[in-house]
C-alpha positions as a LaTeX table, in Angstrom:
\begin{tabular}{lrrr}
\hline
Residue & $x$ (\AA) & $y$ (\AA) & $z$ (\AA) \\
\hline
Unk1 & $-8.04$ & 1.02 & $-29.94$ \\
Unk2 & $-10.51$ & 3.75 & $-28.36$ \\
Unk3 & $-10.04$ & 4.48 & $-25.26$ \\
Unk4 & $-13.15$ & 2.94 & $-23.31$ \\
Unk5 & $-11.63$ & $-0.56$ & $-24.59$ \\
Unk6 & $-8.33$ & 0.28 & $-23.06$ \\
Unk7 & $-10.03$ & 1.51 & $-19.68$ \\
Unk8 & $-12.27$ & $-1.63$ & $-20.10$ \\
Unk9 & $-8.47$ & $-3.93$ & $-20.69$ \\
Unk10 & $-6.69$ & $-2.21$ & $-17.68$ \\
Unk11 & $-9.53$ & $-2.42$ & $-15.12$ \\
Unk12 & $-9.54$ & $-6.47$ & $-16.26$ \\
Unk13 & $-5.85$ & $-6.04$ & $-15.62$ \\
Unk14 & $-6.76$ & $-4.69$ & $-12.46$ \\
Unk15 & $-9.11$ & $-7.45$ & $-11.67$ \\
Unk16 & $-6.96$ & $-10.08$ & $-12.17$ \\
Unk17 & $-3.98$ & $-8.46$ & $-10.14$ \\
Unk18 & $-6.28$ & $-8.14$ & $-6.97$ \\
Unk19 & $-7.70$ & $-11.88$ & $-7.51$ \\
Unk20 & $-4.06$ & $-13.17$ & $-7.63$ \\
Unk21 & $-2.75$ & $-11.08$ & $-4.49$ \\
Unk22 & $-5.88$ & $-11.30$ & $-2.42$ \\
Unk23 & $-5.55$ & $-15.23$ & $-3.53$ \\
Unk24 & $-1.54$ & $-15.19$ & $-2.46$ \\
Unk25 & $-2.35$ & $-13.67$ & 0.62 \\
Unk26 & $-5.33$ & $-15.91$ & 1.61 \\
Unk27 & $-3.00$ & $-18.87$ & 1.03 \\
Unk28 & $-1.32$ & $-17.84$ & 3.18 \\
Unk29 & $-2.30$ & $-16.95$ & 5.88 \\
Unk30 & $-4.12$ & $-20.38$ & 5.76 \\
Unk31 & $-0.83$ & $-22.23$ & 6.28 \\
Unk32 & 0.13 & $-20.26$ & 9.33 \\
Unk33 & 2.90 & $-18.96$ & 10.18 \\
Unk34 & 5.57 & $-20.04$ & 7.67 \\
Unk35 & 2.59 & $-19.51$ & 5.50 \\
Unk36 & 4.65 & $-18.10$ & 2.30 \\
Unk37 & 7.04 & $-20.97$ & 2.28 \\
Unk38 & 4.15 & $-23.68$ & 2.28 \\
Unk39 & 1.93 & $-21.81$ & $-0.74$ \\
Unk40 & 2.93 & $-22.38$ & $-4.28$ \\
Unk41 & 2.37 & $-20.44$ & $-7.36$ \\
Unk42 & 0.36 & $-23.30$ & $-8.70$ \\
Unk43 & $-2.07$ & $-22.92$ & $-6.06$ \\
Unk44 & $-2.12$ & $-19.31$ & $-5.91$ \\
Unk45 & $-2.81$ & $-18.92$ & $-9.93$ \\
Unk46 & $-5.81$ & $-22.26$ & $-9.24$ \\
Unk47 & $-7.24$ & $-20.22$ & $-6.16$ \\
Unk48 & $-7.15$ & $-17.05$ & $-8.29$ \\
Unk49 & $-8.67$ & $-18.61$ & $-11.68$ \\
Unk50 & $-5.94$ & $-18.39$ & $-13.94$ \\
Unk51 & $-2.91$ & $-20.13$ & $-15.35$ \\
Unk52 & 0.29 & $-20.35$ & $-13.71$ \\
Unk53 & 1.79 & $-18.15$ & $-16.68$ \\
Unk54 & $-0.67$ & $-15.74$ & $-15.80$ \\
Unk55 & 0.23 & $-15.45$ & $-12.65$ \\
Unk56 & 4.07 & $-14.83$ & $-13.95$ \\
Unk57 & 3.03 & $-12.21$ & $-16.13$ \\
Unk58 & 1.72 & $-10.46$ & $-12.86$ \\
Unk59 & 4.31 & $-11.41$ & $-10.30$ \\
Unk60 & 7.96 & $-12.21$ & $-9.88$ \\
Unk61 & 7.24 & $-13.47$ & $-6.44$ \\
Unk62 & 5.30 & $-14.85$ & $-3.96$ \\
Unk63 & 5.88 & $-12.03$ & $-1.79$ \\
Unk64 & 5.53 & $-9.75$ & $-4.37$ \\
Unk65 & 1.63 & $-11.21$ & $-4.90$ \\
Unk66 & 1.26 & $-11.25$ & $-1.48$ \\
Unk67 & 1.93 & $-7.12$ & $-0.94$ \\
Unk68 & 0.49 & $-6.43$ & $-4.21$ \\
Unk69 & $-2.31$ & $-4.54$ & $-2.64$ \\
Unk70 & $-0.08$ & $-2.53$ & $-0.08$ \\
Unk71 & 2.15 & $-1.56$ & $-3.20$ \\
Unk72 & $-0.84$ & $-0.47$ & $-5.29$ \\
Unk73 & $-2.10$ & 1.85 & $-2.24$ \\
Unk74 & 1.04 & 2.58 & $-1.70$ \\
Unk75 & 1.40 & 4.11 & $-5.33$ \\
Unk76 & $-2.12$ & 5.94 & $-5.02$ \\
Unk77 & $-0.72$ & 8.02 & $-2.37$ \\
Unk78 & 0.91 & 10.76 & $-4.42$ \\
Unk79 & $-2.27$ & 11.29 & $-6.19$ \\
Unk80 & $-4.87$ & 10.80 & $-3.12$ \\
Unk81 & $-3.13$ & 14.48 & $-1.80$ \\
Unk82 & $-3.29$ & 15.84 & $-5.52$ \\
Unk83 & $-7.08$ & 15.53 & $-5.11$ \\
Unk84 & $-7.64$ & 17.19 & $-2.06$ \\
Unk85 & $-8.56$ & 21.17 & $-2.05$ \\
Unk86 & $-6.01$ & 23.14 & $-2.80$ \\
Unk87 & $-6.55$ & 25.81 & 0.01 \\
Unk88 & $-6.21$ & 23.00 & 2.97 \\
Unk89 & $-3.48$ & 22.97 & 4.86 \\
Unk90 & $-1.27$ & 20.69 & 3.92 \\
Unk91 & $-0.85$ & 18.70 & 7.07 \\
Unk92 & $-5.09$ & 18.56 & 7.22 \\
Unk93 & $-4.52$ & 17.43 & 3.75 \\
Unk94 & $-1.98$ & 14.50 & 4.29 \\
Unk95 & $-4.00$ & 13.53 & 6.84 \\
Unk96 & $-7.41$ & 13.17 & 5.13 \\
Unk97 & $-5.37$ & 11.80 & 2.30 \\
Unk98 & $-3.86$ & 9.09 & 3.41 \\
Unk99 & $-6.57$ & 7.47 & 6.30 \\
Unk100 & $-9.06$ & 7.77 & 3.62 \\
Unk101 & $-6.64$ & 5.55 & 1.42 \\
Unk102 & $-5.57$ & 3.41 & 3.70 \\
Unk103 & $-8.76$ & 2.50 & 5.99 \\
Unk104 & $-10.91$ & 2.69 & 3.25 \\
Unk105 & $-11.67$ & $-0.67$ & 3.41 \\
Unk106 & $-10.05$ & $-0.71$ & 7.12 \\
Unk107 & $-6.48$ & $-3.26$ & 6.73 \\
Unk108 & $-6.99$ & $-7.19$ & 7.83 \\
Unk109 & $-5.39$ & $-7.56$ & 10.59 \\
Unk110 & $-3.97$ & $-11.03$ & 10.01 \\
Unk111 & $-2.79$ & $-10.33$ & 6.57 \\
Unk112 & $-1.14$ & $-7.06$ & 8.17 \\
Unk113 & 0.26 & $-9.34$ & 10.83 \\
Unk114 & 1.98 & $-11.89$ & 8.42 \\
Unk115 & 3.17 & $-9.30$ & 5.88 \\
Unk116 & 5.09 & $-7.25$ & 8.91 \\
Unk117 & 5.64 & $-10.49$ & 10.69 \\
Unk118 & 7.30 & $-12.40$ & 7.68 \\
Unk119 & 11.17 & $-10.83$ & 6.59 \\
Unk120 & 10.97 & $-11.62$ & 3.09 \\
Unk121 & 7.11 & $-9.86$ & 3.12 \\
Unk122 & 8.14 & $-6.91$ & 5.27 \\
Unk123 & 10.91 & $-6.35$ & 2.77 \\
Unk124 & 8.93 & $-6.33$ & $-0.27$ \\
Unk125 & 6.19 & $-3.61$ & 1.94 \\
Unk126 & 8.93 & $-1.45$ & 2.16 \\
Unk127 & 9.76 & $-1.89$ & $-0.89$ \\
Unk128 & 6.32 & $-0.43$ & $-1.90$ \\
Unk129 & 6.29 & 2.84 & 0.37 \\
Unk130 & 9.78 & 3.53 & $-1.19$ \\
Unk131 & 8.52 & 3.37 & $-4.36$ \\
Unk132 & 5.50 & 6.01 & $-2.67$ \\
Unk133 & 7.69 & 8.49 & $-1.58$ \\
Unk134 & 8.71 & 10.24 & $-5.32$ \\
Unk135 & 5.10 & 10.92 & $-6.33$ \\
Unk136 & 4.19 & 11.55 & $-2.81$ \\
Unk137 & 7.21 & 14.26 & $-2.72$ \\
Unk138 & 6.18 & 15.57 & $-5.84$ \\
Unk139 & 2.73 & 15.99 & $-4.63$ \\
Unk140 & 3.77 & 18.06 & $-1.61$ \\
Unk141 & 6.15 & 20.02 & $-3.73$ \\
Unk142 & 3.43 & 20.86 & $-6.28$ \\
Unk143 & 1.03 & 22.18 & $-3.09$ \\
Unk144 & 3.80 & 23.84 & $-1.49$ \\
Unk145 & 4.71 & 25.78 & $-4.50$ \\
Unk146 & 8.81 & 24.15 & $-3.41$ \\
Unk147 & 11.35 & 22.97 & $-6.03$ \\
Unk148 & 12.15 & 19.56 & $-4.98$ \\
Unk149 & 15.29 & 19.61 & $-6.75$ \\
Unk150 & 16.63 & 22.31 & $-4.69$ \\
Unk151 & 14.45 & 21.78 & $-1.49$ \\
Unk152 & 14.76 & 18.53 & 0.61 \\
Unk153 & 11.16 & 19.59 & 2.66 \\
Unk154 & 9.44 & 17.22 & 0.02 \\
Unk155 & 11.47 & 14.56 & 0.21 \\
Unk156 & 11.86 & 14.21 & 3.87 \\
Unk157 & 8.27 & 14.88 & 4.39 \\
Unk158 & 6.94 & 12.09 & 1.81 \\
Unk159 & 9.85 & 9.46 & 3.75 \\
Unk160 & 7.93 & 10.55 & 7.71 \\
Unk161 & 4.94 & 9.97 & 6.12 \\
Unk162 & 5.85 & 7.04 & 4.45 \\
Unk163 & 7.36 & 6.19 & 7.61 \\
Unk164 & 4.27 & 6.89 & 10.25 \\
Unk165 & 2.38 & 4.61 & 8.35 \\
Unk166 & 4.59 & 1.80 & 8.53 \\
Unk167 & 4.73 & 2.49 & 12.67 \\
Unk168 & 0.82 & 3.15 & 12.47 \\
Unk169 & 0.54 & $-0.36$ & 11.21 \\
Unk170 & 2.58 & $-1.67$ & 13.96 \\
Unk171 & 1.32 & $-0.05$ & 16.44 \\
Unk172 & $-2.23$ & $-1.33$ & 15.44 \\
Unk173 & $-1.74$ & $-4.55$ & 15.59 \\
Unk174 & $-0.26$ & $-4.87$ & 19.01 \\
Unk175 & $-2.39$ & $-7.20$ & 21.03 \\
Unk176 & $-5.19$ & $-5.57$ & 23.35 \\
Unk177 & $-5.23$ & $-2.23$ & 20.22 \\
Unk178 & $-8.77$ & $-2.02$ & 20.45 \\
Unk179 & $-8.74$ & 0.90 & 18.16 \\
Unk180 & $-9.93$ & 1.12 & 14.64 \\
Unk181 & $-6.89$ & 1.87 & 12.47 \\
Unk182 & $-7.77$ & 4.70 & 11.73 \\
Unk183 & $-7.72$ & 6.55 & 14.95 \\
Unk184 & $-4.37$ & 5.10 & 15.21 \\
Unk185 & $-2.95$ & 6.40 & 11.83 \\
Unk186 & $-3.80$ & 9.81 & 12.67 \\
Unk187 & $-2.14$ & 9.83 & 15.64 \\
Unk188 & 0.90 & 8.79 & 13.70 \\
Unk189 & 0.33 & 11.16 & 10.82 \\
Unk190 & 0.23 & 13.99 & 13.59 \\
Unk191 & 3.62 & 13.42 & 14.82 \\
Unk192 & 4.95 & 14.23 & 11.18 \\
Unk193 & 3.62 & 17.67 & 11.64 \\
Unk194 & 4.22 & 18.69 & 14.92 \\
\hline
\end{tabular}
């Protein structure tokens, strides 16, 4: 197989992960507040055009579909700091980094709300910017010239990232937060590098 028809297979791949979570997660949010316990996988695979087993090859979990986008962004991280310039400073560079990845489309607020709202959801978003913080480490480590095996800077400074996010997102949806989320994460983000 060349490799435009495996780019072509994994943006499809792509395409059909999105439709299911953005499906999961409109589903929802629909029901209201016990939202994930009223929306079944049947539903979620309909809304989404394709079969339940479809779905299953995705997801293990409703909450799993449901985060799916906050895990993929989550795992983009790492490389949204590789591509920065390499002479910026790397707290300009975090910075840039991750509000461009994470308001670019800005967050919806009421799927924010439900995922940090909802245990089982919150629990399956951290689960995501755990599984962010080893290429985000490894990032910093490669523009800081540090061996992460021997220097914990990399680590701790991908988990406070990881971290400010997470209290970016709940500080943003605090009622009467006027401000675009962006604003907000960069006032979180600059509290990692004071």
């Amino acid at each position: 197989m060349n490799d435009d028809a495996m780019d072509l297979r994994a943006r499809n791949s792509q395409a059909t992960r999105e439709a299911i979570s953005h499906a999961a997660l409109r589903l929802a949010i629909e029901q209201g507040p016990h939202g994930l316990a009223l929306v079944r996988v049947h539903d979620i695979a309909t809304a989404a055009g394709v079969s339940p087993r479809t779905y299953n090859n995705y997801f293990s979990s409703r909450a799993e579909a449901i985060c799916a986008f906050q895990a993929d962004q989550s795992r983009r991280v790492g490389q949204a700091l590789r591509s920065r310039p390499a002479d910026e400073p790397l707290d300009q560079a975090v910075i840039a980094a991750v509000i461009e990845l994470y308001t670019n489309p800005e967050p919806d607020r009421a799927g924010l709300s439900m995922i940090m709202s909802t245990p089982e959801l919150e629990g399956e978003a951290l689960k995501a910017f755990s599984m962010a913080e080893s290429p985000l480490a490894e990032a910093i480590a490669t523009r800081t010239g540090t061996d992460p095996a021997h220097d914990m800077f990399p680590a701790v400074t991908a988990a406070a990232i990881a971290g400010a996010i997470r209290v970016a997102g709940r500080h943003w949806l605090q009622p009467g937060n006027p401000e675009p989320f962006a604003t907000t994460l960069h006032r979180a983000l600059t509290c990692v590098f004071r």
